[in-house]
Residue, then its C-alpha position, 0 to 999 in steps of 0.5 A: x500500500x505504501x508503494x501505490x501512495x509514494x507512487x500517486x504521489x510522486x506522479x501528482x508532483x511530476x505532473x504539476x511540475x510540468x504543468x506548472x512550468x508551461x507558465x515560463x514557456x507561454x506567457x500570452x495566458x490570462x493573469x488567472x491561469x499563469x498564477x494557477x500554473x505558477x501554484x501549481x509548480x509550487x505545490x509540485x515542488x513542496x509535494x516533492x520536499x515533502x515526499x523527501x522528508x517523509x522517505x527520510x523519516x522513514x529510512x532512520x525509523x526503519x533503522x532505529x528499529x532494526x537495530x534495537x530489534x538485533x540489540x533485543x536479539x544478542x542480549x544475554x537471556x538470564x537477563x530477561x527472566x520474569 
């Protein structure tokens, strides 16, 4: 399921992007329509830091996780008697 979100939104953010930089390419647009590309490059753009961040937060969790799962697993066990 995670895949399927990273991807959406990964192509959502691209997809802004582009639609987004046109504005640079055709100015002989209504102002409305220039400023909605332009908004729309930016939220690709913020859509992408934060897919970034949020995959950066994910891979320190992932090993934080798995390195206190081996710490658990080479402790002595007359350690863990109840």
């Amino acid at each position: 399921m995670r895949v399927y979100v990273l991807i959406a939104v990964l192509v959502l953010a691209l997809g802004n992007i582009v639609l987004g930089s046109v504005v640079f390419l055709d100015d002989t647009q209504a102002p409305g329509v220039l400023w909605a590309r332009l908004g729309g490059l930016t939220l690709g753009v913020v859509s992408l830091i934060a897919l970034a961040i949020w995959l950066r937060l994910t891979a320190l969790s992932n090993r934080h996780f798995h390195a206190a799962a081996e710490i658990a697993s080479t402790a002595r066990p007359e350690l863990h008697r109840w």
